[in-house]
C-alpha positions in Angstrom: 36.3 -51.7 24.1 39.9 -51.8 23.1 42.3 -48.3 22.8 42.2 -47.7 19.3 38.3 -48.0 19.3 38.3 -45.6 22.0 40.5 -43.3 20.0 38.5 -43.3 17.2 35.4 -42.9 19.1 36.7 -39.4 20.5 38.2 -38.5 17.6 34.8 -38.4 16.2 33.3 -37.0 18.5 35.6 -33.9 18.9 35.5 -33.8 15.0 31.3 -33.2 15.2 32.1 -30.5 18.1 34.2 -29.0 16.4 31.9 -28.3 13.2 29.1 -27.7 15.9 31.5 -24.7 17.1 31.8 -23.4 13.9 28.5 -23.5 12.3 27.6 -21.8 15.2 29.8 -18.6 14.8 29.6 -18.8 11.1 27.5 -15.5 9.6 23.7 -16.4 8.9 21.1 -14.5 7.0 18.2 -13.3 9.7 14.8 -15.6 9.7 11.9 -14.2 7.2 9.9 -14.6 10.2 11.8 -12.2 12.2 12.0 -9.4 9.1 8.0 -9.9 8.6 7.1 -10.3 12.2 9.3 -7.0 12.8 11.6 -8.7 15.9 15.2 -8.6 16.2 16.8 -11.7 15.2 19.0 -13.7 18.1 22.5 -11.7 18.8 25.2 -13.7 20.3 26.4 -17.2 20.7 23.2 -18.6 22.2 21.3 -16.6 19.8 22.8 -18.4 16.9 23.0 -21.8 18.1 19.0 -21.0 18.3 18.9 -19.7 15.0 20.7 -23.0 13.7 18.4 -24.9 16.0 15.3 -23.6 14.7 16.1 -24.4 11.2 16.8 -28.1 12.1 13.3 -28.1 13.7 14.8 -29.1 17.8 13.1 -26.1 19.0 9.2 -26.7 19.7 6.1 -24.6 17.6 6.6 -20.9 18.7 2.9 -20.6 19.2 2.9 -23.5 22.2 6.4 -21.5 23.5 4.4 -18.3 23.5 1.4 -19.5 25.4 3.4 -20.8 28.6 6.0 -18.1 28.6 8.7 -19.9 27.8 11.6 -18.6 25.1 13.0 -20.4 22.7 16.6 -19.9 24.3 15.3 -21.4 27.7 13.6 -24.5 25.2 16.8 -25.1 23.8 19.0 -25.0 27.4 16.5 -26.8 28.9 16.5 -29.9 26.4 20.9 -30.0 26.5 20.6 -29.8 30.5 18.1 -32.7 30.6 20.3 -34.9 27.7 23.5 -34.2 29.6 21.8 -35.1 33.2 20.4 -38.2 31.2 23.6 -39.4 29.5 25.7 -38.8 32.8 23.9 -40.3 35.1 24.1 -44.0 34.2 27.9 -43.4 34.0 27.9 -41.6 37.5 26.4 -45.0 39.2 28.5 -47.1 37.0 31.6 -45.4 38.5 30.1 -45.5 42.3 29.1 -49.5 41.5 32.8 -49.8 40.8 34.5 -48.1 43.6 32.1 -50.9 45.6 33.7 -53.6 43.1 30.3 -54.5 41.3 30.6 -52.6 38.1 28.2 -53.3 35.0 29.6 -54.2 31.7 30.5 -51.2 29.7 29.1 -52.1 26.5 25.8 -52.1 28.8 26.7 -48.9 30.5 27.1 -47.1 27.3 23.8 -48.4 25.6 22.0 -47.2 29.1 23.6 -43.7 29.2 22.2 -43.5 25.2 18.9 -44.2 26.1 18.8 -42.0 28.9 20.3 -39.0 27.0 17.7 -39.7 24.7 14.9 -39.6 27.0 16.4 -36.6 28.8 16.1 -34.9 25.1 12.6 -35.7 24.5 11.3 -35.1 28.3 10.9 -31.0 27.8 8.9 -31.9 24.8 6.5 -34.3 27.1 6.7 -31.0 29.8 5.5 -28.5 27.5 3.1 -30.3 25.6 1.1 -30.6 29.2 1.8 -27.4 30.1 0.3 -26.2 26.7 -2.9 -28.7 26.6 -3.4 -26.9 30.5 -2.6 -23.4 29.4 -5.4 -24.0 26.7 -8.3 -25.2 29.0 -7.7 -21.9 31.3 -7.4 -19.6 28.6 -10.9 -21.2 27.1 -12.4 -20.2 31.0 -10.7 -17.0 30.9 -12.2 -16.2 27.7 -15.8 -17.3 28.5 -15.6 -15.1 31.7 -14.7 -12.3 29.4 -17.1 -12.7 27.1 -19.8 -12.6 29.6 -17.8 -9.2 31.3 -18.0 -7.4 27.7 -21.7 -8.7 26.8 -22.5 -6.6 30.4 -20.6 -3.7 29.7 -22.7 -3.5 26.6 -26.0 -4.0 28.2 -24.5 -1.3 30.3 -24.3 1.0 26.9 -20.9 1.4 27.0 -19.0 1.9 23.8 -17.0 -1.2 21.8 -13.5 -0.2 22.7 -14.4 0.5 26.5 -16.7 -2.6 26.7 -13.7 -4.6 25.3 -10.7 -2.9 27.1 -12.2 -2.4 30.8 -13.3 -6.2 31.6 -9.5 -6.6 30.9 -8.9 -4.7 34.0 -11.0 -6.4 36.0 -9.5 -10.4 35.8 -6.0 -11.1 37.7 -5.1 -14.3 36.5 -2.4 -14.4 33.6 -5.0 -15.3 30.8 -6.3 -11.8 31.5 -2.4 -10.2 31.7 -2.2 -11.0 28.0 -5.6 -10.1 27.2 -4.7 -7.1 28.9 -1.2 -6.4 27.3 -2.6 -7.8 23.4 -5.1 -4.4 23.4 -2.2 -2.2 25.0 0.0 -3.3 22.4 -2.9 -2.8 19.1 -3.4 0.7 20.5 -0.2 1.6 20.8 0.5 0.6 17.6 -2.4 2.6 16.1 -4.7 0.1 15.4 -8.6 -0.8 17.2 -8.2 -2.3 20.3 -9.9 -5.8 19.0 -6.6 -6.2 16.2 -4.4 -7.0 19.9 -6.5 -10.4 19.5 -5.9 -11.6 16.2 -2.6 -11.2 16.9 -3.2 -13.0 20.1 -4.6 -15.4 18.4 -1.9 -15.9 16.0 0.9 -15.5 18.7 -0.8 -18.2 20.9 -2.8 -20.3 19.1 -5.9 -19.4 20.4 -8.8 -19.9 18.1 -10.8 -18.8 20.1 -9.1 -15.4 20.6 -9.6 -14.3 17.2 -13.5 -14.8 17.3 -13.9 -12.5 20.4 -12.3 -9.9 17.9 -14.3 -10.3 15.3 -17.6 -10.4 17.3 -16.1 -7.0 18.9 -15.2 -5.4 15.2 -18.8 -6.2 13.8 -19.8 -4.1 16.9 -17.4 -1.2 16.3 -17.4 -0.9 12.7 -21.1 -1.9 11.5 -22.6 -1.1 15.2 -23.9 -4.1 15.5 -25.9 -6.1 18.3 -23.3 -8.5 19.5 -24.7 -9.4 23.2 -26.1 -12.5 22.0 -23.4 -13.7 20.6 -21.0 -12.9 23.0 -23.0 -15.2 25.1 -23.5 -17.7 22.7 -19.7 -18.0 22.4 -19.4 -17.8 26.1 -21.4 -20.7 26.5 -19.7 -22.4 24.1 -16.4 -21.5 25.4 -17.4 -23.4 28.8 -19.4 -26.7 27.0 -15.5 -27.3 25.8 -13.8 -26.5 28.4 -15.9 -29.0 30.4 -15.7 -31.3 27.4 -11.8 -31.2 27.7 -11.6 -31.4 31.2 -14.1 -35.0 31.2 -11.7 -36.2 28.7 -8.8 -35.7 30.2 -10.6 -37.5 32.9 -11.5 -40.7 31.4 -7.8 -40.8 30.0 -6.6 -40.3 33.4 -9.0 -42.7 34.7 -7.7 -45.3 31.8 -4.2 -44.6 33.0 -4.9 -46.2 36.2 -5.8 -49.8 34.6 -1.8 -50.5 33.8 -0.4 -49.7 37.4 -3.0 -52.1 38.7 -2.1 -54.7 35.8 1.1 -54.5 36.3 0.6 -54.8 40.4 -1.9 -57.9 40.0 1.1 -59.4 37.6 3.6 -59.2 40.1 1.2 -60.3 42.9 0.5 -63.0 40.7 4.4 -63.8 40.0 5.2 -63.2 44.1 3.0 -65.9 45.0 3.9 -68.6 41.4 7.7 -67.6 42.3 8.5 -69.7 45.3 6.6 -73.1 43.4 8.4 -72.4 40.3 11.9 -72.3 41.9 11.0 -76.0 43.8 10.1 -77.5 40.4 13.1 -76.1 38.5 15.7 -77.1 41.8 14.3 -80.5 42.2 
């Protein structure tokens, strides 16, 4: 690559920083999401590099973000730290293969270091997608068990609210934390403690969530025989969850028929190589 190509090259580059820089401290209007979901919207320079982020859709569906944890600040750092690792590490080894005078073309360096920024970008995408498909299947097993706990306390005549706040206390896992913190929260806010799950279930993306709530309601408000089909949905609860876990099985299990492929091809080629290379040297 000649100077002037080079020249231009950062010229641009520091050109598409620069408007980066000032998007990013230019004055926005806050999110309709944050006004109707009642949140403060992102202060601060992070804050509105997320804000810009958001809008251009690099920032994964708030629901999955919710259900692992994880904030959309720590989304967005995460996804740079992995692009920058990416796109400097090709360079890195280019520079130590030169220092040990073998150094790859640059043309092939640079095409390299694209493609590994670019998988370095996508890679927390791949992350969180498992952790969310995993986060699912335990909140489905957490939810069965609670059905079952609340279809007991109401067998045990205890009231709706109690029978729906008390197996809360009971689990220690994290499912049950925001079980746990969803009916502190509706009560707080003056509602029934079954709102805290649809919410939940809109925060999360837990169907599932929302149906507990609604089963619990019927109980509260029309008094209601709901044993039944609390264990109905229990049961149901577990058929998928053991549905999802002998899928994920088979796919595993049809992941394993490309390693060994690939190994029997390269057998193959090991022992064809050294009759090859007499019949192209003769």
């Amino acid at each position: 690559m000649s100077a002037e190509a080079m020249v231009i090259v950062l010229a641009i580059v520091g050109a598409i920083g620069l408007t980066l820089v000032v998007a990013a401290f230019a004055p926005t209007r806050p999110r309709l999401a944050d006004v109707l979901d009642e949140r403060e919207a992102p202060t601060g320079f992070l804050g509105t590099i997320v804000s810009h982020a958001d809008r251009m859709r690099l920032i994964a569906n708030p629901a999955d973000l919710a259900l692992v944890g994880q904030t959309r600040e720590a989304f967005l750092v995460q996804r740079v730290v992995y692009t920058l690792i990416g796109a400097l590490w090709i360079p890195g080894t280019a520079a130590a293969l030169a220092l040990a005078g073998a150094a790859p073309p640059v043309i092939l360096s640079g095409a390299a270091s694209v493609g590994c920024a670019l998988v370095g970008w996508q890679l927390p995408v791949l992350m969180l997608k498992s952790k969310v498909k995993h986060a699912r299947i335990a909140f489905a097993g957490a939810s069965a068990a609670y059905c079952r706990l609340v279809a007991l306390g109401r067998l045990g005549d205890r009231g709706p609210v109690e029978a729906l706040r008390y197996p809360a206390t009971l689990g220690t896992g994290w499912a049950f934390a925001r079980i746990r913190l969803a009916i502190d929260e509706a009560v707080l806010r003056g509602g029934m403690p079954w709102d805290g799950f649809t919410a939940l279930a809109e925060e999360t993306g837990v169907r599932e969530l929302k149906d507990i709530g609604q089963i619990v309601a019927s109980a509260g408000q029309d008094g209601a025989s709901i044993v039944d089909t609390l264990r109905a949905k229990a049961t149901s609860l577990a058929d998928q969850q053991l549905s999802d876990r002998k899928t994920g099985s088979s796919v595993r299990s049809d992941r394993m028929d490309m390693p060994v492929a690939l190994l029997g091809l390269a057998f193959i080629a090991f022992l064809a190589f050294p009759g090859l290379y007499l019949m192209l040297h003769l």
